[in-house]
N, C-alpha and C positions, 0 to 999 in steps of 0.2 A: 502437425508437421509430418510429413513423408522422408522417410531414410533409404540414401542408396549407398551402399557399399562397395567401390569399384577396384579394381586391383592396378590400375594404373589413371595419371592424371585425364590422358585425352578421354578416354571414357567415362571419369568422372564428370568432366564437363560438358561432355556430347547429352548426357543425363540432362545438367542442369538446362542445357537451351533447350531439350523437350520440354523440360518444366515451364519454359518459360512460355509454348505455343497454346499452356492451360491458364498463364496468367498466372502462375507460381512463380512469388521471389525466390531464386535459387543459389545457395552459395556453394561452395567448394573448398573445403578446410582440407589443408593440407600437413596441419598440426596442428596443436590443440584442439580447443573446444568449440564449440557452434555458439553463432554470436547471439542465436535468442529470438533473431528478429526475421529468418527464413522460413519462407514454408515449405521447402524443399532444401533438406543437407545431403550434400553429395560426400563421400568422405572415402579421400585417395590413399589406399592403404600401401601402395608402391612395392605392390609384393609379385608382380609378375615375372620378376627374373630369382624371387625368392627360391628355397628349397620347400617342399611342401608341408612338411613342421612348423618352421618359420611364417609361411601364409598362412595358414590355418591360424595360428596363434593369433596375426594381426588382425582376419577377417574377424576373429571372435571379440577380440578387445573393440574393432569400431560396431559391431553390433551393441556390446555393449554399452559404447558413448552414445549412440543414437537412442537405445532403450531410456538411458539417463536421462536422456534431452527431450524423453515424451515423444518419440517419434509414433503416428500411431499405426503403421506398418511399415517394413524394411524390405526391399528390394535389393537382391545381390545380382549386380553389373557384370556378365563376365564378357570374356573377347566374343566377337561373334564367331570366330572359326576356330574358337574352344584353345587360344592357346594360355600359358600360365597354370597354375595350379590350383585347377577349374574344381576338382571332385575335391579336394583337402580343403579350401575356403566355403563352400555351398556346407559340405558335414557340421565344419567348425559353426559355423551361424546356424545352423540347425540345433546343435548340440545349445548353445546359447542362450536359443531362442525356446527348446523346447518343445520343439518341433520335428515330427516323424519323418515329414514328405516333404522334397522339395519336386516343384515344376520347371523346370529347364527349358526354357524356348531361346536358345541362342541366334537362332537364322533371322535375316531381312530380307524378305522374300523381295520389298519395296525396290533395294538394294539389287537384287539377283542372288543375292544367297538364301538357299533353300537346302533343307532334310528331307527327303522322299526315299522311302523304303532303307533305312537306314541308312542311310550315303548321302554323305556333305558334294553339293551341287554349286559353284561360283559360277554366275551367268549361261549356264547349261553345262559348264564341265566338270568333272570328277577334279575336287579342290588339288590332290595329288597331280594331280596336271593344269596346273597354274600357278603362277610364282609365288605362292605360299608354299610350295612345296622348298624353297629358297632361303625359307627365312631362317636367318644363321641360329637364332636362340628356338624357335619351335618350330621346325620343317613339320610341314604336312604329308604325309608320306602314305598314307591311305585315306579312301575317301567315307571308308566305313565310321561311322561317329562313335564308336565304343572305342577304337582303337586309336581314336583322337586324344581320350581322356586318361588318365593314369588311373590304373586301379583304384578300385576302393576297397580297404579290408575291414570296415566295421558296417556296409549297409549297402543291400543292392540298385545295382543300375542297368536301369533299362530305356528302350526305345519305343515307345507306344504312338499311335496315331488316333483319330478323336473317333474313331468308331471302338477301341479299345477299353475296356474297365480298367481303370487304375488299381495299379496294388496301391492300398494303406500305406504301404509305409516305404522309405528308398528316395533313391534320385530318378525320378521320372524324365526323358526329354520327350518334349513333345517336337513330332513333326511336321512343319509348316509347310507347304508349295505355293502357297494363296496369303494376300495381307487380309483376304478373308479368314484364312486359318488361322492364325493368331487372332483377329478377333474374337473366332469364336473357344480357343483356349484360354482366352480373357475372360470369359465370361464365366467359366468353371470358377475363376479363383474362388480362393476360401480362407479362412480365418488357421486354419491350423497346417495349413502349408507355405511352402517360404516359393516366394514367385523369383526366378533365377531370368537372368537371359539377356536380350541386346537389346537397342534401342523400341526397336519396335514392338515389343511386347510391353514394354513397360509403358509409352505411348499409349497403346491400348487398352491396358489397366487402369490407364487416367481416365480413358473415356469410357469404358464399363463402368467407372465411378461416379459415371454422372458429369465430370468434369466438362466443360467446354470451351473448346480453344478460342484462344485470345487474339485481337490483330498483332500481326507481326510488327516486332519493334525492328527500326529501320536501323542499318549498320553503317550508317554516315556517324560517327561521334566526335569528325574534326570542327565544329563549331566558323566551319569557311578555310580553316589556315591549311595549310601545306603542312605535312605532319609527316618528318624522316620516318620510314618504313625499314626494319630489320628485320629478312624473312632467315632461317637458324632455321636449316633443310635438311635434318640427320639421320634420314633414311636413304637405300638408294633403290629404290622400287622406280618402277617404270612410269606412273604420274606423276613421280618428284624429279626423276630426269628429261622429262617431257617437258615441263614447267621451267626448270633451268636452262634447257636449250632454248627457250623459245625468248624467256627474256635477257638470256645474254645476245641474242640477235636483235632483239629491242635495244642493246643500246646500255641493259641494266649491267652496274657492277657485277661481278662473280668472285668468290674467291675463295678456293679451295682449301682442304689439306697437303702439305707434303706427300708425294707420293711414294716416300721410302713409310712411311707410320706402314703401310703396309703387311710390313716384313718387321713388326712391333720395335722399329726403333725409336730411340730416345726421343720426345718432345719436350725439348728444352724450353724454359722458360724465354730465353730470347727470342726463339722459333714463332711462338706465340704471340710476344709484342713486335714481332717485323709484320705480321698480320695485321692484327690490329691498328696500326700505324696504319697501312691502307686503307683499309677499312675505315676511318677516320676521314683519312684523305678525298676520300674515295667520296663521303659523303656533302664534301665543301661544295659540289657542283651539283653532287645528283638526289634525289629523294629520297630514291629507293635501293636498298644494298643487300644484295644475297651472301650468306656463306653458305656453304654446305661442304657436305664429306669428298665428292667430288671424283673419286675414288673409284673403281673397279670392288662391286661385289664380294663382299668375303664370308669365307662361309663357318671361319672359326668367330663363338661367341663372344669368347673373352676379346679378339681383335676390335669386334664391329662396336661392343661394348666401348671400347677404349676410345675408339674415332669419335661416337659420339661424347664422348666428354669432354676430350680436346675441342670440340667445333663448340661447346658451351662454355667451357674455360675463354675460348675467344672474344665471344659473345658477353661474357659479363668484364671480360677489361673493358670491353667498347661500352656499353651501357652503362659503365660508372664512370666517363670519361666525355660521352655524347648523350645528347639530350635526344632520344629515340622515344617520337610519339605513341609509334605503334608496333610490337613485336610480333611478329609470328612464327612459331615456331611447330615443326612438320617429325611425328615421331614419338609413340608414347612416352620413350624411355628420353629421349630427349627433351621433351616439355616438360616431364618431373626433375629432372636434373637441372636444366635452367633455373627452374622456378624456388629449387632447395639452394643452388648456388646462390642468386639475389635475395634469399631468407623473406618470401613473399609466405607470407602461413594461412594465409586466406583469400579466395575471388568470388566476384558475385557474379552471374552471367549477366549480360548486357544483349544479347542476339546471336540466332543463327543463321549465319550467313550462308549455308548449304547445309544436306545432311550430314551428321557428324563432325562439323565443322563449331567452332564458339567462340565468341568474342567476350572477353573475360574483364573484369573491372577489379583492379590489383587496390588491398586495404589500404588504404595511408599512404594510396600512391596516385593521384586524380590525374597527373602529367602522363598517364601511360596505359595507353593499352595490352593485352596478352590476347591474340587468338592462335587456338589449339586445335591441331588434326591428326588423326593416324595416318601412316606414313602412306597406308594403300588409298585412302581416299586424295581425291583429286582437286585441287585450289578451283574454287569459284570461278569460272570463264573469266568474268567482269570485270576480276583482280587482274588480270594480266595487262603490262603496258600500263 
């Protein structure tokens, strides 16, 4: 069994459908313990809006439930554009594990995001100038990668490229420009270093393993019926407003938050079920039903934090009330808080339906779908309409 250690849900399961393009049963525990029967545990430690004490602490305890569970190497998932408490959770599984060195390949070149001469690169621009530089909990604010990461005070960190000797010991990042580069940082791996980074490294660590990809399983799972769709949109990045205008001109339900939450006032409990009440309504005629934040951009965390769990407070009145086939939900922090609201403690992956994209298979729940995205990735064309 293979362990991956992610600091939020979407990421843990963007993991498990890699695993799945190898042909690896993949789950995704979101508490407790590994059921036994995975060949790949993803295990969502929900520590991305943590303080970095607190991460550290969690990453080290799921390192060592993975250790427990015979994993027979641990992969640490972190964001690809370094945000969360990137350098405090890699230590902690280090310290864990036992281990001197860690490899850091966070970039998806595949994606557009690329490391060259130590500068984070999104689709050829300096990250600090693109709406990561917006995001209310970790603006990106330089494009330099060291200054991406919070210190570290017990082990050094550096930026090396594959023409470089590694130090022995530290947080290495490697720099990618090529999905050739990461392959070929793939192939370095070794037994006494802990492999860090985003999807696409860890992809390629499957296949330096010898692994070989699987056919894709297909993400049709309605067996013919018509299956109510509840897309839960809690980000407000420019593919998620793009996606919402496009199908509230299709015709699709919308429906927002109050736009006094704002200015952090009261959400009342009635406020809530006059929503829902639509929302309900709403779905007697139509299939498919958005909510989302709705909202004008805000740049305090605690506010945006708030919004989103009003918009999942909604979300689960409706879902104990309506028989909703299929859930989607848009926003790391918003998929872990849904998924801890309805007390779901386990998913196995079922498909991926685009990069970072996953269609999730909820325990002891066969009536219902979960697929899960980061807020900056973009819904599947094909969904739309």
């Amino acid at each position: 069994m293979i362990g991956v250690i992610a600091d939020d849900l979407t990421g843990a399961a963007e993991l498990g459908a890699v695993g799945l393009r190898y042909g690896l049963r993949a789950e995704i525990v979101v508490r407790g313990e590994p059921s036994g029967e995975a060949d790949l545990v993803c295990v969502d430690t929900d520590s991305r809006s943590c303080g970095s004490e607190e991460a550290g602490r969690r990453a080290a305890a799921a390192a060592k439930l993975l250790r427990a569970a015979k994993a027979q190497w641990i992969y640490k998932k972190v964001d690809s554009v370094l945000r969360g408490q990137v350098t405090a959770e890699v230590e902690s599984i280090m310290k864990q594990l036992q281990l001197k060195r860690a490899l850091l390949l966070p970039a998806n070149p595949s994606l557009g995001r690329k490391i060259q001469d130590g500068r984070y690169f999104v689709r050829g621009r300096p990250i600090h100038k693109t709406e990561f530089a917006h995001d209310p909990e970790h603006p990106r604010t330089s494009a330099r990668v060291l200054e991406l990461l919070n210190h570290s005070l017990s082990m050094p960190v550096c930026v090396s490229n594959l023409r470089d000797v590694l130090p022995k010991a530290g947080i290495v990042i490697g720099e990618a420009a090529t999905s050739q580069d990461v392959r070929r940082w793939a192939s370095l791996r070794n037994s006494g270093t802990l492999p860090a980074g985003g999807s696409e490294y860890f992809g390629a660590l499957l296949t330096a393993g010898k692994r070989k990809t699987a056919t894709p399983v297909a993400g049709d799972f309605s067996n013919g019926t018509v299956r109510r769709e509840l897309f839960v949109c809690g980000t407000s990045t420019q593919s998620s407003r793009k996606f919402v205008k496009t199908e509230r001109e299709r015709g699709t339900p919308v429906f927002s938050l109050p736009s006094e939450l704002v200015w952090s006032a009261e959400f009342t409990p009635g406020a809530a079920d006059v929503i829902k009440q639509r929302v309900i309504a709403a779905f007697a005629s139509h299939a498919r039903v958005i909510l989302n934040v709705g909202l004008p951009p805000v740049r305090k965390t605690s506010v945006a934090r708030l919004l989103s769990d009003h918009l999942v407070q909604i979300a689960g009145l409706v879902l104990r009330e309506v028989a909703v086939g299929h859930v989607y939900a848009e926003g790391g922090a918003t998929a872990a808080e849904l998924v801890r609201c309805m007390g779901w403690a386990r998913l196995s992956a079922l498909c991926e339906p685009a990069p970072g994209v996953a269609t999730l298979a909820i325990e002891g729940n066969e009536s219902q779908l979960l697929t899960v995205k980061p807020g900056t990735y973009a819904w599947p064309e094909e969904w739309a309409g």
